[in-house]
C-alpha positions as CSV (number, residue, x, y, z in Angstrom):
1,X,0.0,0.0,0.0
2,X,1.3,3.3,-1.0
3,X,1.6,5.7,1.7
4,X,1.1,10.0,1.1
5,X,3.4,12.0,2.6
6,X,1.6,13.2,6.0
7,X,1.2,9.7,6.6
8,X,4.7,8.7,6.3
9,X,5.6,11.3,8.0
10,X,3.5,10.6,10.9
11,X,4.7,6.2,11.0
12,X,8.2,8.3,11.4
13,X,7.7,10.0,14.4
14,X,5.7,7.2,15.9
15,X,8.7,5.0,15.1
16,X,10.9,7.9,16.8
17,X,8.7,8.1,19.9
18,X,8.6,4.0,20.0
19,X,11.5,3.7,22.7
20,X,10.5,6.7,24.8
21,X,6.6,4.9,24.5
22,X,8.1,1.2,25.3
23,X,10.5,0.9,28.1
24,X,11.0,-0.5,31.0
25,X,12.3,0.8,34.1
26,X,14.1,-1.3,36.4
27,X,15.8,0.2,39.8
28,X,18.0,-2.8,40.4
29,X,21.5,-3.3,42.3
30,X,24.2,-3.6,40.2
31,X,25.2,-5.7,37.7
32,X,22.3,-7.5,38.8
33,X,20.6,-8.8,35.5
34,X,22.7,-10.7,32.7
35,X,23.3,-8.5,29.8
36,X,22.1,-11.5,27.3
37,X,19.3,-11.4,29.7
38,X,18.3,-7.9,28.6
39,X,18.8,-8.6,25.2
40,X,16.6,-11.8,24.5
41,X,13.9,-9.6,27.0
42,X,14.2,-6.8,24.3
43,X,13.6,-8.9,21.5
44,X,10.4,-10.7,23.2
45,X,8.5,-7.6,24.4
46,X,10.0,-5.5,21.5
47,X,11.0,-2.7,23.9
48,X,13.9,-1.5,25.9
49,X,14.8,-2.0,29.1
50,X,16.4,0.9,31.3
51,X,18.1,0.3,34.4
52,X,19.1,2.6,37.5
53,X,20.8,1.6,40.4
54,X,21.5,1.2,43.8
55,X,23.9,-0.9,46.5
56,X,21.7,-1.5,49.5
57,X,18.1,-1.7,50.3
58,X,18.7,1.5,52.8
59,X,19.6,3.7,49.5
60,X,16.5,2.3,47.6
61,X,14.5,3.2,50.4
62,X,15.8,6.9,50.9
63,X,15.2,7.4,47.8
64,X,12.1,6.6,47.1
65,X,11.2,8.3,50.5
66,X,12.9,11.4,48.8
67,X,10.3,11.1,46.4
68,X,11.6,9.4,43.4
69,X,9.4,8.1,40.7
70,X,8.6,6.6,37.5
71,X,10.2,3.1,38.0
72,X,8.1,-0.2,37.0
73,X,9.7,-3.0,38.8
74,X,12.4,-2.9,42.0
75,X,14.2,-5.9,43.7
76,X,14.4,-5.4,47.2
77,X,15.1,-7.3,49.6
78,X,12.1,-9.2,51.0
79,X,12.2,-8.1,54.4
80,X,11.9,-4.8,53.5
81,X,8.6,-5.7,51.5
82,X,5.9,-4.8,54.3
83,X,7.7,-1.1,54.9
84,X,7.4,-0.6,51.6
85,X,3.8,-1.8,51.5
86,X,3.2,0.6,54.6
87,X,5.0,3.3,52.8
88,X,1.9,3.2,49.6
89,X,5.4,2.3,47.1
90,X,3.8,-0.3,46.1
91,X,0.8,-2.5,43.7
92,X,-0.1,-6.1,44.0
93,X,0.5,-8.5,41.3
94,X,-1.7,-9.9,38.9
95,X,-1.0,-13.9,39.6
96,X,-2.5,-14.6,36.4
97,X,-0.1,-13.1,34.0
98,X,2.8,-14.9,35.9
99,X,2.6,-18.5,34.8
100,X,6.4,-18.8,35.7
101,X,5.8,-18.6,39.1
102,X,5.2,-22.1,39.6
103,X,9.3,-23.0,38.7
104,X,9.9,-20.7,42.2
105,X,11.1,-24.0,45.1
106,X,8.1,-24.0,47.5
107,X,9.8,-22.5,50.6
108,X,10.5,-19.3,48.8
109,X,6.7,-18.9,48.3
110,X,4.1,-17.5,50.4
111,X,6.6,-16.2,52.9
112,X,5.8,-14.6,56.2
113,X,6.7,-11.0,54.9
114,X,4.5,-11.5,51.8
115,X,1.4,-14.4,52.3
116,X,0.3,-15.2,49.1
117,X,3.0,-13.4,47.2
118,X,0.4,-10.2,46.6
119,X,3.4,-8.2,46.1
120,X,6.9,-10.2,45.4
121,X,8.0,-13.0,42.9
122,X,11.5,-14.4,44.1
123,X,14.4,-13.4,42.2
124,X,17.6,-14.2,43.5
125,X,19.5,-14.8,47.2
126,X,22.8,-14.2,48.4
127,X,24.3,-15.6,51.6
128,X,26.1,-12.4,53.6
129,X,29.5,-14.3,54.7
130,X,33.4,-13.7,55.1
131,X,35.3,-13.5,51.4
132,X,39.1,-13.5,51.6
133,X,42.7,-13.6,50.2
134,X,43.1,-17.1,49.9
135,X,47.0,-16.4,49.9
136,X,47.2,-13.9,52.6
137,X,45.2,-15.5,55.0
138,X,47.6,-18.4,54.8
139,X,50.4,-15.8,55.0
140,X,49.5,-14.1,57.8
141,X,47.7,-17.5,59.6
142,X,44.4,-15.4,60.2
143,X,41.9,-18.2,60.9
144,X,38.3,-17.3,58.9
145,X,36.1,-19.8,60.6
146,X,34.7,-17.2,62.8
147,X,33.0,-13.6,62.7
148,X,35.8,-12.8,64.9
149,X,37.9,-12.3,61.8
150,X,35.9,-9.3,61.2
151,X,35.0,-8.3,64.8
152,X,37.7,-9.6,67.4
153,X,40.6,-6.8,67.3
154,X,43.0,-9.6,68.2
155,X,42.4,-10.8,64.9
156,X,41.4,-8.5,62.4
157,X,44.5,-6.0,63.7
158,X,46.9,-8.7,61.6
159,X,45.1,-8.0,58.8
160,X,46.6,-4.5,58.7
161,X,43.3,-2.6,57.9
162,X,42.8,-4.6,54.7
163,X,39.5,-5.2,56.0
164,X,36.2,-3.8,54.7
165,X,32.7,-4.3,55.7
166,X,29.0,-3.9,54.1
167,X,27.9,-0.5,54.5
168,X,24.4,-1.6,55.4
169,X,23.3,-1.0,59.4
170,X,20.7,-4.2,59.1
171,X,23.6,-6.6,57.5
172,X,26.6,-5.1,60.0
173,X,24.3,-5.3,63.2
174,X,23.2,-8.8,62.3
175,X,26.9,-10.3,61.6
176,X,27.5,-8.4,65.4
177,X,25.0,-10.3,67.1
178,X,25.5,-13.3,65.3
179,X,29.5,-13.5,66.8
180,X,27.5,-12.5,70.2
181,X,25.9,-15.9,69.7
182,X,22.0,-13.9,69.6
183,X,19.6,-14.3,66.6
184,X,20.6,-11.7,63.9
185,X,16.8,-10.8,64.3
186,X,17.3,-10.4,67.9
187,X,15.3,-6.7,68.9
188,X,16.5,-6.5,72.8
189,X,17.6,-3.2,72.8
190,X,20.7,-4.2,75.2
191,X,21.8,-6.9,72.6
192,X,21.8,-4.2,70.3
193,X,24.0,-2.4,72.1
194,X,26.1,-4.9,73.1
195,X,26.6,-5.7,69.1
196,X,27.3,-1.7,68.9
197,X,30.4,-1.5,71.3
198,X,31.7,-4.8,69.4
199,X,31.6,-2.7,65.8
200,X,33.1,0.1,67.9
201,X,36.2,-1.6,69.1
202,X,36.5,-3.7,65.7
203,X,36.2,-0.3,63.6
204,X,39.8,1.1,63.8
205,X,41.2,-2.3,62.0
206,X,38.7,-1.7,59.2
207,X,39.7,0.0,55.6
208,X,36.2,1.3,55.1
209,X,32.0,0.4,55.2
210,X,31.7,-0.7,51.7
211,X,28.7,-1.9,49.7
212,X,29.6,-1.2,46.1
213,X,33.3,-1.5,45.4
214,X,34.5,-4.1,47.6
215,X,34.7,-6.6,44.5
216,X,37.2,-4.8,42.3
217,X,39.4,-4.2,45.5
218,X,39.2,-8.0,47.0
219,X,40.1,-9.2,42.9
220,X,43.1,-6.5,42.7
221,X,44.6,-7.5,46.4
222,X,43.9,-4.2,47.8
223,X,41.2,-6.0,50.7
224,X,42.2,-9.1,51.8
225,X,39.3,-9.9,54.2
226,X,35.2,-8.9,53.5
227,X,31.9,-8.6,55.3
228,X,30.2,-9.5,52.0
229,X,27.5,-11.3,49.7
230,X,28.6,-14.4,48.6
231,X,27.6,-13.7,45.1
232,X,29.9,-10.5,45.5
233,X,32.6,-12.7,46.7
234,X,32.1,-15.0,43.6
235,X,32.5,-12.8,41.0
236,X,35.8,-11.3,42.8
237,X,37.2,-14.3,42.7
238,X,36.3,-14.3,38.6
239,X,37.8,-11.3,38.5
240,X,41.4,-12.5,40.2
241,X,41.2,-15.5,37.9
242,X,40.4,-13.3,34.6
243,X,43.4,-10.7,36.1
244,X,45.9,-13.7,36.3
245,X,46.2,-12.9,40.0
246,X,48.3,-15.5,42.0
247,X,45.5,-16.2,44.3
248,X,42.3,-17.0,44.6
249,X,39.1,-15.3,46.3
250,X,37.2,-17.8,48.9
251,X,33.9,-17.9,51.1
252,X,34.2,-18.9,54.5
253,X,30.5,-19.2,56.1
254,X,31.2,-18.7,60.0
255,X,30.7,-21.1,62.6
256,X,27.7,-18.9,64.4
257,X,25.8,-18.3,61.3
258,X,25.0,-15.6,59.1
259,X,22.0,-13.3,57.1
260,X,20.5,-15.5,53.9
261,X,19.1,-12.5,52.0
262,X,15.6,-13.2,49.5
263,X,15.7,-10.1,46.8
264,X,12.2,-10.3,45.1
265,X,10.7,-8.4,42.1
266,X,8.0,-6.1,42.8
267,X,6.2,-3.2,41.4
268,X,6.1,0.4,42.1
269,X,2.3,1.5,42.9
270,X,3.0,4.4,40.0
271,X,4.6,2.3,37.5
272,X,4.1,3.9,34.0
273,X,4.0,0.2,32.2
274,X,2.4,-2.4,34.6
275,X,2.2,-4.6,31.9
276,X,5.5,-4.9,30.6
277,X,6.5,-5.1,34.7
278,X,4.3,-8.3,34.6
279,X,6.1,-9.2,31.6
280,X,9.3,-8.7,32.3
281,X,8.8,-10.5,35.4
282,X,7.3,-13.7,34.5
283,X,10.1,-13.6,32.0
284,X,12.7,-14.0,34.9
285,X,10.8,-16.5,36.3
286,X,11.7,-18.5,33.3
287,X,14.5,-21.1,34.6
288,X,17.2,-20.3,31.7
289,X,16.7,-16.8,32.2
290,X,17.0,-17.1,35.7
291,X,19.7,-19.2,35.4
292,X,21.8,-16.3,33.7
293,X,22.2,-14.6,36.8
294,X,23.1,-17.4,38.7
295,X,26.3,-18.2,36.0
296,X,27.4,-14.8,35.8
297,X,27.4,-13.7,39.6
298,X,27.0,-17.1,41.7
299,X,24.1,-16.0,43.1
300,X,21.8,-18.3,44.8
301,X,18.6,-19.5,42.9
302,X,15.0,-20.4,44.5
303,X,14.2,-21.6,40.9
304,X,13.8,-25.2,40.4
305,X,13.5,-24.8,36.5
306,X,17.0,-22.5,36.6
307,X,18.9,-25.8,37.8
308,X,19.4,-27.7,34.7
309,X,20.9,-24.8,33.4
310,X,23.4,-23.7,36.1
311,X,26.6,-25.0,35.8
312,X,28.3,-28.1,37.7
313,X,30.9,-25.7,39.6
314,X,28.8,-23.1,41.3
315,X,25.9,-25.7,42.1
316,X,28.7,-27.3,44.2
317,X,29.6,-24.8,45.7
318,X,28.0,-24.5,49.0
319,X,28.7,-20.9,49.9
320,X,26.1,-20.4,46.9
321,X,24.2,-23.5,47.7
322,X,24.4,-24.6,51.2
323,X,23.8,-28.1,52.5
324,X,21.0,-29.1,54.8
325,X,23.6,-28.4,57.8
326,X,24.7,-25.1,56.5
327,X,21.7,-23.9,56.1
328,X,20.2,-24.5,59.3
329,X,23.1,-21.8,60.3
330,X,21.2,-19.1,57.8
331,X,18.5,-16.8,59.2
332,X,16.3,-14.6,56.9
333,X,15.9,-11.2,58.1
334,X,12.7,-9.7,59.0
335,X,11.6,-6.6,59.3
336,X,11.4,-3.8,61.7
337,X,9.4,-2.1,63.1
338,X,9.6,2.0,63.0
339,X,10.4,2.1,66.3
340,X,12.9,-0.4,65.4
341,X,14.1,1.4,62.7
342,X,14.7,4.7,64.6
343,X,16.7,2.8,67.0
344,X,18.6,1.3,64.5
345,X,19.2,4.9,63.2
346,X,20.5,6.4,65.8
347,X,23.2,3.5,66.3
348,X,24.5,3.7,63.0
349,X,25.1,7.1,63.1
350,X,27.0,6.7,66.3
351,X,29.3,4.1,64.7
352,X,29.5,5.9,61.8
353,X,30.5,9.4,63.7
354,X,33.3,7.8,65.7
């Protein structure tokens, strides 16, 4: 069919507008989604996906608290689902349009912080552990078995403040009271500040709180010893091996137990495309998709479907995927209340301030 000009004219500027009109907006951590990943999403909903970021749930929250807007889909942790319920952020999925959810393993669904899944589809977990220098901890004879290689000053002062730990109050105060031998959800106010003067005296022997950077520096040999995700810690030792470094980057999951950490997918209550949000994810959902992430970062994986596709070496490894005795050292996080929260606030700025 022949076309006149006006018309023409106006097919070009609705192919011009098409990527503006078509996107997705995902507020995600980083390097948090595979990039073939994005690309075979792109060709299925014939649209483009645009990502922001962030480095801990406490950055995602302040800023959407700040007001920021105009996402479709966030993965936060699932602990801080309900806040973020409370807080309006959020709209409930539509179970019908996500088939996929049925490849999710059982105990990641209908969860104490969201029955029924109204709000979250699982997405990917992490296990917050120690990562280290395989060859300088030999060297220097620092044993890694315990939190007290981040926390005992006897022991993290030979490490020569090549030490760094999650900048993330929830994560820190959890690893504290787990070395204190409490539940890392433990609320007593007096445990909390017991696990406050143990970050205190462990602080000077630290390099820095880091969330973000802490890979590139444990894969160069600048850090030598991490509070850190294990998926973190998995792609730093990639990053050794691809560098030719003469050592190797290993987990060590400490003997009193440590944080499993759920993120989920959700959407944001004023997302502009809910329905490419429930496209998009269903479409992670998918086991090989899933599975993407799992090969690239050595995250864990509550798909069932995603296990045929992940390789032999990180399925064995069981910093990524603990045994039935490792994981009855892992405690989910739950949330807290406001009150809580506050609390929580005021110690962290403390810490932070001396």
């Amino acid at each position: 069919m022949k076309r006149t000009l006006p018309a023409l004219f106006l097919a070009l500027a609705a192919s011009a507008a098409w990527p503006q009109a078509n996107e997705l907006r995902l507020f995600n951590w980083n390097d948090y989604i595979a990039p073939e990943t994005v690309q075979r999403f792109e060709k299925s909903c014939k649209c483009k996906l645009v990502q922001t970021f962030y480095s801990d749930n406490e950055e995602l929250v302040a800023k959407l608290a700040a007001g920021a807007r105009g996402y479709d889909v966030l993965v936060p942790t699932a602990n801080y689902i309900q806040g973020m319920v409370k807080a309006g952020w959020l709209q409930p999925l539509d179970l019908a349009k996500l088939p996929n959810l049925k490849n999710v393993m059982p105990q990641y669904l209908n969860r104490p912080d969201d029955p029924g899944n109204k709000y979250s589809a699982p997405y990917a977990m992490s296990i917050t552990l120690i990562g280290y220098n395989e060859a300088k901890i030999k060297e220097l004879g620092v044993p890694v078995g315990s939190w007290a290689a981040v926390f005992d000053p006897k022991v993290v002062s030979k490490l020569g403040k090549h030490v760094t730990v999650l900048d993330s109050q929830a994560e820190l105060l959890a690893a504290a009271l787990k070395y204190l031998g409490y539940s890392a959800n433990d609320r007593d106010p007096k445990h909390w500040e017991e696990a406050k003067q143990v970050i205190l005296k462990a602080k000077p022997y630290w390099a820095a709180f880091n969330a973000s950077s802490y890979i590139k520096e444990l894969a160069s040999g600048n850090i030598w010893l991490v509070h850190g995700y294990s998926n973190d810690i998995f792609q730093a030792d990639t990053g050794a091996q691809e560098a030719k470094q003469k050592f190797r980057i290993r987990h060590s999951l400490p003997k009193e137990g440590a944080a499993l950490s759920l993120d989920v997918m959700v959407i944001a209550k004023d997302a502009p495309r809910p329905d490419l949000a429930h496209q998009f994810i269903n479409f992670m959902l998918d086991g090989r998709n899933s599975a993407d992430l799992t090969n690239m970062i050595g995250s864990g994986n509550p798909n069932q479907d995603a296990q045929r596709y992940i390789k032999a070496e990180i399925k064995s490894n069981k910093a990524v995927f603990p045994d039935a005795q490792a994981a009855k050292k892992l405690e989910h996080l739950k949330d807290m209340t406001p009150k809580e929260r506050q609390l929580l606030n005021r110690i962290w700025t403390e810490i932070k301030s001396r």
